[in-house]
Structures are given as C-alpha cells and as structure tokens.
N, CA, C and O atoms as a GROMACS GRO file, in nm:
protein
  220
    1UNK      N    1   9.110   9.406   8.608
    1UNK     CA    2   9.144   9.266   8.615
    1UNK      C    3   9.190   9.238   8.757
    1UNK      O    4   9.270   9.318   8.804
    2UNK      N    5   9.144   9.117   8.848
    2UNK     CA    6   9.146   9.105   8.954
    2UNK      C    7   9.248   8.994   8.963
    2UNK      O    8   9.226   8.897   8.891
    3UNK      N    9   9.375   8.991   9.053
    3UNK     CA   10   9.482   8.881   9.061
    3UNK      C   11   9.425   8.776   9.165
    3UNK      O   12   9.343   8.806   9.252
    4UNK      N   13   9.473   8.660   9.149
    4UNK     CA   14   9.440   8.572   9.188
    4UNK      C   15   9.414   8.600   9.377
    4UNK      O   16   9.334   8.538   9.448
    5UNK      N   17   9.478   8.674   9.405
    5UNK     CA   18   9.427   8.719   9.581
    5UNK      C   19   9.339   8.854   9.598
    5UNK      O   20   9.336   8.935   9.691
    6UNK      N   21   9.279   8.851   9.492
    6UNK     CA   22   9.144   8.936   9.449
    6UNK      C   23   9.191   9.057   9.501
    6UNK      O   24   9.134   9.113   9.594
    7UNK      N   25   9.319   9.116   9.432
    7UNK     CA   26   9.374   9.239   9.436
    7UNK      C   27   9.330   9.325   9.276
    7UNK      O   28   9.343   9.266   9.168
    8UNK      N   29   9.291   9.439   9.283
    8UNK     CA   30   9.326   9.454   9.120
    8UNK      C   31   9.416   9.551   9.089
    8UNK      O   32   9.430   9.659   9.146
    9UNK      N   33   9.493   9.496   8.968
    9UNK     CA   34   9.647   9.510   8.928
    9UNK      C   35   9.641   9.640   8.909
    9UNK      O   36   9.722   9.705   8.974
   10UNK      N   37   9.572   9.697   8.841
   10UNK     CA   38   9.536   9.846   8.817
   10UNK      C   39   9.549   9.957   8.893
   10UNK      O   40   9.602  10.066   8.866
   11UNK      N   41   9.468   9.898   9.040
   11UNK     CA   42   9.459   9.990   9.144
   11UNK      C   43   9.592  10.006   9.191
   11UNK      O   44   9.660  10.105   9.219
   12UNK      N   45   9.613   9.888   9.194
   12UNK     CA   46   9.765   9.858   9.288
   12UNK      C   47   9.883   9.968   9.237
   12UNK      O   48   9.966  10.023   9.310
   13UNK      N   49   9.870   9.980   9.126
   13UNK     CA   50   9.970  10.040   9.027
   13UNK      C   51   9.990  10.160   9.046
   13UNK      O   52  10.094  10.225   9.059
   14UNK      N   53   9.817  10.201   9.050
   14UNK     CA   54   9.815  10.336   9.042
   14UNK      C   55   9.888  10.403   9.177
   14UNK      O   56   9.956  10.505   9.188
   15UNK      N   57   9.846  10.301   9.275
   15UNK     CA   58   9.838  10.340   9.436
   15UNK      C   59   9.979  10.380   9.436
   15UNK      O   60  10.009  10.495   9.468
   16UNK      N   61  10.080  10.280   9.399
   16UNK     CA   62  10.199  10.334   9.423
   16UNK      C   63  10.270  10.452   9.326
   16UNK      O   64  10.253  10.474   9.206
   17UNK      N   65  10.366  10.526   9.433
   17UNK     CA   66  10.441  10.619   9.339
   17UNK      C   67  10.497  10.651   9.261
   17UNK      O   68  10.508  10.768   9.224
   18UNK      N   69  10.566  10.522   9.197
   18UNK     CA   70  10.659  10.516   9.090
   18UNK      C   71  10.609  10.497   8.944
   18UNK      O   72  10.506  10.430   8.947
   19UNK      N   73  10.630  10.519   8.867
   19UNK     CA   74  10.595  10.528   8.715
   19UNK      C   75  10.673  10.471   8.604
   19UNK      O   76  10.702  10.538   8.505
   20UNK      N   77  10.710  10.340   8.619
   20UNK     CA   78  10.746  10.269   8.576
   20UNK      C   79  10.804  10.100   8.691
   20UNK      O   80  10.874  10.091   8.792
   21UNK      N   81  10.742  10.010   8.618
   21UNK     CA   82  10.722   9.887   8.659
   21UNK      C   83  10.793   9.742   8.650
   21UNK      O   84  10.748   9.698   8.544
   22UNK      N   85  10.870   9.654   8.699
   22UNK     CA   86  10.921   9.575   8.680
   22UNK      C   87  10.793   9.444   8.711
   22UNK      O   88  10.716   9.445   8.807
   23UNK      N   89  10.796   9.350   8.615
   23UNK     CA   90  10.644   9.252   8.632
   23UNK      C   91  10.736   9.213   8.780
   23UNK      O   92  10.650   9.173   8.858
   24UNK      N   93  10.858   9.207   8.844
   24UNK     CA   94  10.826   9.134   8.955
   24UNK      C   95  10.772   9.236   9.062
   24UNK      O   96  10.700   9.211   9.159
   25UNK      N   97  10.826   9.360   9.019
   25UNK     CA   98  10.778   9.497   9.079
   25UNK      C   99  10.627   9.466   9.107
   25UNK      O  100  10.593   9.425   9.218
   26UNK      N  101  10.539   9.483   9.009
   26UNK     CA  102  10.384   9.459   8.997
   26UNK      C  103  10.347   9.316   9.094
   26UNK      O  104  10.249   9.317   9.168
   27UNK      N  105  10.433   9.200   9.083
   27UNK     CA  106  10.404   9.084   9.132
   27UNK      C  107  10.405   9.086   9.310
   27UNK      O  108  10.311   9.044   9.378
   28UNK      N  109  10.523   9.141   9.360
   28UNK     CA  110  10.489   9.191   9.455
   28UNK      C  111  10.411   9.331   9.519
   28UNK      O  112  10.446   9.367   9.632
   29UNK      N  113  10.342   9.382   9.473
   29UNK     CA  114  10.243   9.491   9.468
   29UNK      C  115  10.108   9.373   9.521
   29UNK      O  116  10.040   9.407   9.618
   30UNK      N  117  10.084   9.264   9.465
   30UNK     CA  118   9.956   9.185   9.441
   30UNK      C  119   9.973   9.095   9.499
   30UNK      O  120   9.871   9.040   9.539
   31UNK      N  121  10.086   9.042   9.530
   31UNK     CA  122  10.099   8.894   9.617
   31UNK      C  123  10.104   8.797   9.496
   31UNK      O  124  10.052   8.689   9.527
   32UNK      N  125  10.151   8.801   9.366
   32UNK     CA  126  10.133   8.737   9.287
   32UNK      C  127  10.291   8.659   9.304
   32UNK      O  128  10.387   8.709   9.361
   33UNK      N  129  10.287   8.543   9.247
   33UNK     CA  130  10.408   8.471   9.265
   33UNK      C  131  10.433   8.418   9.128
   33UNK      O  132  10.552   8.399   9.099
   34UNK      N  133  10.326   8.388   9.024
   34UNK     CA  134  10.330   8.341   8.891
   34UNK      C  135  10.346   8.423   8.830
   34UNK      O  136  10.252   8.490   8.787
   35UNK      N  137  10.491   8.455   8.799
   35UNK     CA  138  10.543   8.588   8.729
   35UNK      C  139  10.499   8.583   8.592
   35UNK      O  140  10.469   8.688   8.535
   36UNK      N  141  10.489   8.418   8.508
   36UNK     CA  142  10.472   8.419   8.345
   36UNK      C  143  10.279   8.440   8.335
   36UNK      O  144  10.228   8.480   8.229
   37UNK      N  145  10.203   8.412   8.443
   37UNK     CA  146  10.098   8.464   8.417
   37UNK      C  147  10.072   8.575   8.455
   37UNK      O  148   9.982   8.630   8.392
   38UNK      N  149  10.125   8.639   8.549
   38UNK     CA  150  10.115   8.791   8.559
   38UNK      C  151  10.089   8.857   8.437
   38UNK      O  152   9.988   8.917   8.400
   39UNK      N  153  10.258   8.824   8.351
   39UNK     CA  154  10.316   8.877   8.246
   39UNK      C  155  10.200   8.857   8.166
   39UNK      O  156  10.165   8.960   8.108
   40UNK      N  157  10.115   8.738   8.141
   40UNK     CA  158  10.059   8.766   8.023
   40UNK      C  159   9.879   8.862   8.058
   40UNK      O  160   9.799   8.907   7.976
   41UNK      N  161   9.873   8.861   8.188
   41UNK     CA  162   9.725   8.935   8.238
   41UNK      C  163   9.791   9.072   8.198
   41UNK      O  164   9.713   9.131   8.122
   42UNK      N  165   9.916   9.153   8.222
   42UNK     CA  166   9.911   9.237   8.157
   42UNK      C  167   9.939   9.316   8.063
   42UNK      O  168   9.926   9.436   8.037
   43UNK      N  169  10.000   9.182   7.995
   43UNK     CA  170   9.994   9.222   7.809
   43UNK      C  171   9.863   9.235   7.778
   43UNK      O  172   9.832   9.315   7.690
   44UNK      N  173   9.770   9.165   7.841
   44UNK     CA  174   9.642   9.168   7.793
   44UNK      C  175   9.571   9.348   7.829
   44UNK      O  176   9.521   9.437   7.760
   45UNK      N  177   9.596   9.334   7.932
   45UNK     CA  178   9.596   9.483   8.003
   45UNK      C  179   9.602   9.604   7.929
   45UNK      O  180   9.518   9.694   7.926
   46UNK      N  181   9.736   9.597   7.855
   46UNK     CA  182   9.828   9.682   7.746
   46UNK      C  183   9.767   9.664   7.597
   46UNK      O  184   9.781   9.756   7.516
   47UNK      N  185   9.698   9.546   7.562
   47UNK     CA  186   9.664   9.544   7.428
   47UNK      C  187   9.486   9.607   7.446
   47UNK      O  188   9.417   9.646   7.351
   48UNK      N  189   9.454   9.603   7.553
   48UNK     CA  190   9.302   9.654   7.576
   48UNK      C  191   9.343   9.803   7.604
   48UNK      O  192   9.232   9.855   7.619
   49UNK      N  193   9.414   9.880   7.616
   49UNK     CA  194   9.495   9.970   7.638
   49UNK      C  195   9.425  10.022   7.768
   49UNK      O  196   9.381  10.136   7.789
   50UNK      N  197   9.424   9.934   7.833
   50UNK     CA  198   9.387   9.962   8.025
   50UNK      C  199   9.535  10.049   8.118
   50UNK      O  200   9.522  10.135   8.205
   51UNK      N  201   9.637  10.006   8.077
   51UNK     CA  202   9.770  10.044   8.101
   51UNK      C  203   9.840  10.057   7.995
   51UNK      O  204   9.817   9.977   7.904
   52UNK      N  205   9.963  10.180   7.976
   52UNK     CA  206  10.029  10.181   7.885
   52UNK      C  207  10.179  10.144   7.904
   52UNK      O  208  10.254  10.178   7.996
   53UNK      N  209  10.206  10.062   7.787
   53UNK     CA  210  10.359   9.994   7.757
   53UNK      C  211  10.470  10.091   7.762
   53UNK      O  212  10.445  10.160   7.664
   54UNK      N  213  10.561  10.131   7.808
   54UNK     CA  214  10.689  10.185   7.774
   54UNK      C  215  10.743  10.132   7.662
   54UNK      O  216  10.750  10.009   7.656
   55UNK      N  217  10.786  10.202   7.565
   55UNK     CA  218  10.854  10.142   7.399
   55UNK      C  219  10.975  10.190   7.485
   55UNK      O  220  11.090  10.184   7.440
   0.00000   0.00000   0.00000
C-alpha cells in the first residue's frame, strides 16, 4: 500500500529498526500527516494480514 507521497508503508517499516510502532511513529516514517487515515490504511494492512497487530 502506497501513502499518499508514494512511500510504501511496508517498506518503510521494515527499513527501520524497531519492532514495534506508534501510528504517529509510522506517520512520520512516510511523511504522512493524516494520522486517522493512516490508522485506517493499516488496519486494513493488519486485517489482509500484510503486517501483524500486537494484542
């Protein structure tokens, strides 16, 4: 899934070192500023099981 500054969220994620994510964490990773659509590109993300959720 590609963010609106044709970054993809995925890569970005992976690229960095840490293993666990705050959506503003991820938001600045991408240049994303719309934190409530972030949030829902990667629930979508998580229910396609592209990335996995922390319970």
């Amino acid at each position: 899934m590609v963010g609106e500054k044709g970054k993809d969220i995925i890569l970005e994620i992976y690229r960095d070192s840490r293993t666990v994510f705050r959506i503003n964490d991820i938001a600045m990773l991408i240049g994303e500023r719309k934190t409530a659509s972030l949030s829902k590109r990667l629930n979508y993300l998580c229910t396609e099981r592209k990335i996995a959720q922390s319970t």
